[in-house]
C-alpha positions as CSV (number, residue, x, y, z in Angstrom):
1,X,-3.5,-16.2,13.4
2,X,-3.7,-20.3,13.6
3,X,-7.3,-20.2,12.5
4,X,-7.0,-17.8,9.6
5,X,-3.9,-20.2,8.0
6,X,-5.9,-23.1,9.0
7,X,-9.0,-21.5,7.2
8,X,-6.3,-20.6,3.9
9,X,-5.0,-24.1,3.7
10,X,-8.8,-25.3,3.8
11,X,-9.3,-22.7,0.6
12,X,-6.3,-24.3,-0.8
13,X,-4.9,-20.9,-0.8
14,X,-1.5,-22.2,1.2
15,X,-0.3,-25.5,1.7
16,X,2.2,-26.9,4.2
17,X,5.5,-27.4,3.6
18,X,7.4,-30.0,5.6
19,X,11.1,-30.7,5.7
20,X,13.4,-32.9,8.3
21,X,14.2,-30.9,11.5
22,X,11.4,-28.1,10.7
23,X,10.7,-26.4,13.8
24,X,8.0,-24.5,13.0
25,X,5.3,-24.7,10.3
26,X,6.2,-23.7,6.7
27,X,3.5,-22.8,4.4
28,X,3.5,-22.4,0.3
29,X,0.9,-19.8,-1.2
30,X,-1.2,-21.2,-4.0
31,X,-2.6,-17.9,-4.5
32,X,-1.9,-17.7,-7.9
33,X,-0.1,-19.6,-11.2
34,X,-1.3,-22.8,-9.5
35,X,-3.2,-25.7,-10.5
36,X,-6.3,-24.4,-8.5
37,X,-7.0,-20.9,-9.5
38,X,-7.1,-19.3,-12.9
39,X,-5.3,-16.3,-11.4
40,X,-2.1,-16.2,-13.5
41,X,0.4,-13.6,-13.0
42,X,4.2,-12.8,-14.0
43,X,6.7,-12.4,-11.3
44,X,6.8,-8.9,-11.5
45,X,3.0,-9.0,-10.7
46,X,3.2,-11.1,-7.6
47,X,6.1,-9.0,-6.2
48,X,4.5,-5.9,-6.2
49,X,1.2,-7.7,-4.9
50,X,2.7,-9.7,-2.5
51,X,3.9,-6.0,-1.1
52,X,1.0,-4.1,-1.5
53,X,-0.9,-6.9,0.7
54,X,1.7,-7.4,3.4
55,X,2.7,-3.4,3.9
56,X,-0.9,-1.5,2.5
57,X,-0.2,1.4,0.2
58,X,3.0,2.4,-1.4
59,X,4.7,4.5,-4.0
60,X,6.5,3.1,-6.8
61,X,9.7,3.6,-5.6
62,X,9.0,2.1,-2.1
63,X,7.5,-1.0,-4.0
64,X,10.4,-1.0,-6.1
65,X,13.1,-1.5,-2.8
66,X,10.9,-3.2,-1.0
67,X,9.8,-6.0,-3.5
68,X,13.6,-6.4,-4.8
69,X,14.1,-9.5,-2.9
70,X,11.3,-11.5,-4.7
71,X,11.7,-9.7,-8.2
72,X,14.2,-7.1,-9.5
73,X,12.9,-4.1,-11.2
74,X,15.5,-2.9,-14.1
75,X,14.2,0.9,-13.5
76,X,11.3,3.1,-11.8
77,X,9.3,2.5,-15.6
78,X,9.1,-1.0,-15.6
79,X,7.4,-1.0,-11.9
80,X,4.8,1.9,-13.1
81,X,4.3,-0.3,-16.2
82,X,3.2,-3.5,-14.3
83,X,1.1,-0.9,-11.8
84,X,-1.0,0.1,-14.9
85,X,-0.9,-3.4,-16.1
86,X,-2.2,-4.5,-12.7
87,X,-4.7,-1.3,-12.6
88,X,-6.1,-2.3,-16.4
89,X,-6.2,-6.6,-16.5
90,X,-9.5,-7.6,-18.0
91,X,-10.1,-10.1,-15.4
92,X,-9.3,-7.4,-12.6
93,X,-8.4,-4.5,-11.8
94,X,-6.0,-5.5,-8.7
95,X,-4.1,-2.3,-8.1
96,X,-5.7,1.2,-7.7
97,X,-3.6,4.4,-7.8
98,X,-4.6,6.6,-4.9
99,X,-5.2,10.5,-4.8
100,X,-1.6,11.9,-4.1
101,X,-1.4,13.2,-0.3
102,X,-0.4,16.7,0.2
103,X,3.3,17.5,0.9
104,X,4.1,14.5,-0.9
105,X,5.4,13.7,-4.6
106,X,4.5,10.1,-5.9
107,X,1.0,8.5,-5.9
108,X,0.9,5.2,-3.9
109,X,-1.1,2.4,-5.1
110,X,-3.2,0.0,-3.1
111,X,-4.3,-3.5,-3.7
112,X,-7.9,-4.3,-4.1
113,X,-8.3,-7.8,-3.3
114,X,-10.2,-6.6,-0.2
115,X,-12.5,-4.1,-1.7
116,X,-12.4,-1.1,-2.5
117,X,-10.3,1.4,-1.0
118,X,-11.6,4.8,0.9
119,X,-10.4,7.8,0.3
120,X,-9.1,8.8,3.6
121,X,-10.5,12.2,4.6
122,X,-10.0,12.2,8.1
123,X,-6.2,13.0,7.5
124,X,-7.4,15.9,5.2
125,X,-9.8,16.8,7.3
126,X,-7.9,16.8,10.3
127,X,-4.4,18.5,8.1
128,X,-7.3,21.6,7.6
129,X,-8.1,22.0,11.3
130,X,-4.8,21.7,12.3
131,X,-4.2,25.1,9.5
132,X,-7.5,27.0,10.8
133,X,-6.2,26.4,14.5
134,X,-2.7,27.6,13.3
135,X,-4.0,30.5,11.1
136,X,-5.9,31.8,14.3
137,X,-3.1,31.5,16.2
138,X,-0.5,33.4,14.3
139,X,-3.4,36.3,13.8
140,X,-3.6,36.5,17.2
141,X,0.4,36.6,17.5
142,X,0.1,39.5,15.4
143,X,-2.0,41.7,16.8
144,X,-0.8,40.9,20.2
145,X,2.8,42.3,18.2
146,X,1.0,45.2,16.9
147,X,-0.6,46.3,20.0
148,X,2.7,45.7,22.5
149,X,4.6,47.9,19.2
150,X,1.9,50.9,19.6
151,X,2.8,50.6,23.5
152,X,6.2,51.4,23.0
């Protein structure tokens, strides 16, 4: 972990930040709306990047709680409004809206600053195996019914 914040502060991506009776190591990101990059973004932005990098995918509404501390949101709009805003910059895109999983009733977004994202398959994949095992298994439930009913 040393060596990637050593190889950010080399970047100038974070800088340290030293006070009087610091006992650990403090760092500033210079990520953005700094003198050494031209990427410029409103608070609003930031918080719902900052969240997207630090906990992967989310849905509005989870981005929305958990980016509160750094920026408050006034409704569920205004954070799908910077979402598209983030999904649509000229000099971007930074967010992508993912496929929406099954069972489940928002969209989550993803960042993009480290590619871009896979479409995740395996889980689908793996959700239909788990309903063709399941499906066999309740047919066989039913004939074994059928057959101990005929018996009686």
């Amino acid at each position: 972990m040393q060596e990637q914040l050593d190889n950010l502060v080399k970047r100038h991506y974070l800088r340290t930040v030293s006070g009087f009776g610091n006992r650990v190591t403090k760092y500033e990101q210079r990520f953005c709306n700094s003198e050494f990059g031209d990427l410029k973004l409103s608070a609003a932005e930031v918080a719902l990047i900052t969240t997207l990098l630090l906990r992967g995918a989310q849905t509005p509404g989870e981005l929305r709680s958990r980016a509160a501390r750094m920026y408050e949101f006034s409704d569920m709009a205004e954070v799908e409004s910077t979402l598209e805003q983030l999904a649509n910059r000229e000099d971007g895109p930074f967010v992508v809206r993912l496929a929406r999983e099954p069972g489940k009733r928002e969209n989550r977004y993803m960042h993009l600053f480290s590619g871009e994202v896979e479409d995740q398959p395996a889980v689908t994949d793996m959700s239909n195996a788990v309903d063709g095992d399941l499906q066999a298994r309740v047919e066989a439930l039913e004939i074994e019914v059928a057959e101990t009913e005929t018996a009686s």
